[in-house]
N, C-alpha and C positions, 0 to 999 in steps of 0.2 A: 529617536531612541525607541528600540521595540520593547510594547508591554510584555508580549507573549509569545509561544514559539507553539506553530502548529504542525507536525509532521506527516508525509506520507507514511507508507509503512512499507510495503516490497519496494527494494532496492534501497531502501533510505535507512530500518531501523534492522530490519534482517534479508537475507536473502533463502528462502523457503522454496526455488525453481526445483530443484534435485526430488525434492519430498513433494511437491504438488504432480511434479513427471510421473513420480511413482505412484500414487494414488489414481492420476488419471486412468494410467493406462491399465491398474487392478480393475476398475471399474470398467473400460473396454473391454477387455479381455471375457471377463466375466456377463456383461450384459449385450456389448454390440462389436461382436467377434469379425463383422466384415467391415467395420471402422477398422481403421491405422493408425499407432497408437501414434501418442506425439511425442518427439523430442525436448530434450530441454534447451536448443537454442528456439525451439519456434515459440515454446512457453515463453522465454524471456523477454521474445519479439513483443508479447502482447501483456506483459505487464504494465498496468499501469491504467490499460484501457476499460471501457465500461463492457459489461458482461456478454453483452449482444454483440459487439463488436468482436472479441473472444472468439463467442461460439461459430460466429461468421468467416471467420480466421481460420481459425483450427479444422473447421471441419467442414470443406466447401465443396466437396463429391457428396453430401447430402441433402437433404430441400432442407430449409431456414427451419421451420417448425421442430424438425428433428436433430440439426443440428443445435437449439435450445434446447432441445429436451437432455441430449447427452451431457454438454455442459452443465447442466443442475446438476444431472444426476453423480458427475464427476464431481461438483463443488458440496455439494452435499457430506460425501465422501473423505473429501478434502479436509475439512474442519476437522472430522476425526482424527482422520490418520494424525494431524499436523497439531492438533493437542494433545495425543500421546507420544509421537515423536519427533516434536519442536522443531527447528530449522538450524540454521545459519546466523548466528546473533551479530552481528559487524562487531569488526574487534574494537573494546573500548566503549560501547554504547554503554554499558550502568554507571560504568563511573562519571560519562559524559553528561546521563540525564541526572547524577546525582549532583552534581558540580550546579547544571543549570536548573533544576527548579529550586535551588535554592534563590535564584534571584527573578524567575520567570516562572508563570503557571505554562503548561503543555501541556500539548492536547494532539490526537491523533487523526487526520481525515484523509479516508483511503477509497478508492472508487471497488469498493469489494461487495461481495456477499453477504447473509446474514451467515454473524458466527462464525464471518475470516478475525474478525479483529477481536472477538473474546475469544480464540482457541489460542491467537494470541499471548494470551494474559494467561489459560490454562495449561499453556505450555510452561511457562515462565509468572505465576502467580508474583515474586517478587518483587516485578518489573512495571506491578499497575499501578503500585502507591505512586509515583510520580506522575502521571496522566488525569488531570481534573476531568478531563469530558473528551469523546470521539463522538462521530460522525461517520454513514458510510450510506452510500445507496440503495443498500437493501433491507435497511429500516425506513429512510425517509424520503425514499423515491426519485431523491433529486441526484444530479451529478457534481460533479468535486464542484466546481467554481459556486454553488449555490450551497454548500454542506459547509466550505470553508465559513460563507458569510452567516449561516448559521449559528456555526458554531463563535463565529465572532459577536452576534449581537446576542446570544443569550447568557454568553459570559460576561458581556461587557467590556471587551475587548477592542482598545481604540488604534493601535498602531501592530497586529498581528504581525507575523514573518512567517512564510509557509515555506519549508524545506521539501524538496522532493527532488526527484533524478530522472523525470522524461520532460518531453516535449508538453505531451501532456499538463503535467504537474505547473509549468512555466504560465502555459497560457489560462488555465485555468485562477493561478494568483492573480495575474493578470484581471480576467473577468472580474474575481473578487473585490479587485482594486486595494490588493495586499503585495508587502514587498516579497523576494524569491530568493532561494539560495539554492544553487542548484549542487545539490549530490553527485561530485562525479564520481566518484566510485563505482554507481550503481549501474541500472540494466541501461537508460538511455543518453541520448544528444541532445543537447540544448541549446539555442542559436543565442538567446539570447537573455540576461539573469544581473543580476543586481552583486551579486558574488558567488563563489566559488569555493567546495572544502572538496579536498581527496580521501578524505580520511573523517568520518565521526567523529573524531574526537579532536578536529580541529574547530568546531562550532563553536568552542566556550569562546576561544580567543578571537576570531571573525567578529562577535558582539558584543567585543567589549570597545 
């Protein structure tokens, strides 16, 4: 029986591709005019992954140093735009997270930036009384499989469940040594997962 549910967040709680596209390529345009801005399937391609990885993706006709530097300066950017003009909320996600903390604490660990997961909350202020605690790698340095177990041992959390929709997200519960529920709804494939929801708001019922 799971004590707690801990969530990714792109792909899993909202989908934000469309509004991240758009912020990227404001800030190409504006700052590094002989970059190509990016599409929103190659965004998608690399949801999920850690930042360096990203910026090593996106932008591979540049030397590594400066394809980091664009990436920040695009995620930077990012957070803004995406707490003034929120995302994509999957259909059914509040009433879904209202259902389940009434019987589970939830928590949010996303392999993001500082200030992806509170633009988050400032997009949708409503939405953060259900989340006791997140985690992300650009406050505590580490990557998801070591944030999950974070966030499990200083909660006190003895039999977590981490929801997410890449490969990614799988392997890193995985490491954690936490069960997986993979989101297919979302941006990726998953070879291999403990169950299955199409839809957010079939979670309540999966854990009961």
């Amino acid at each position: 029986m799971f004590d707690s549910i801990i969530f990714d967040l792109d792909g899993t709680l909202w989908d934000s591709t469309l509004e991240v596209a758009a912020s990227f390529n404001k800030v190409i345009r504006e700052k590094y005019p002989c970059v190509a801005e990016v599409t929103v399937p190659e965004l998608r391609s690399q949801f999920g992954k850690p930042l360096y990885e990203i910026a090593e993706n996106l932008f591979q006709n540049v030397p590594k140093e400066m394809a980091y530097q664009i990436t920040n300066d695009c995620c930077d950017y990012e957070c803004i735009y995406l707490a003034e003009h929120g995302a994509k909320l999957f259909d059914g996600l509040e009433e879904t997270l209202e259902e389940l903390v009434k019987k589970y604490p939830l928590f949010i660990v996303s392999n993001c930036q500082e200030g992806y997961i509170q633009c988050f909350f400032q997009a949708y202020p409503h939405l953060e009384k259900y989340f006791t605690d997140y985690e992300y790698p650009g406050r505590s340095g580490k990557l998801k499989a070591d944030n999950i177990r974070m966030v499990a041992e200083r909660n006190c959390l003895h039999n977590p469940v981490y929801v997410g929709d890449t490969q990614g997200d799988a392997d890193a519960a995985s490491e954690a040594g936490v069960s997986f529920i993979y989101a297919r709804y979302g941006f990726g494939e998953v070879m291999e997962y403990e169950d299955a929801i199409d839809s957010i708001k079939e979670l309540s019922s999966k854990l009961e």
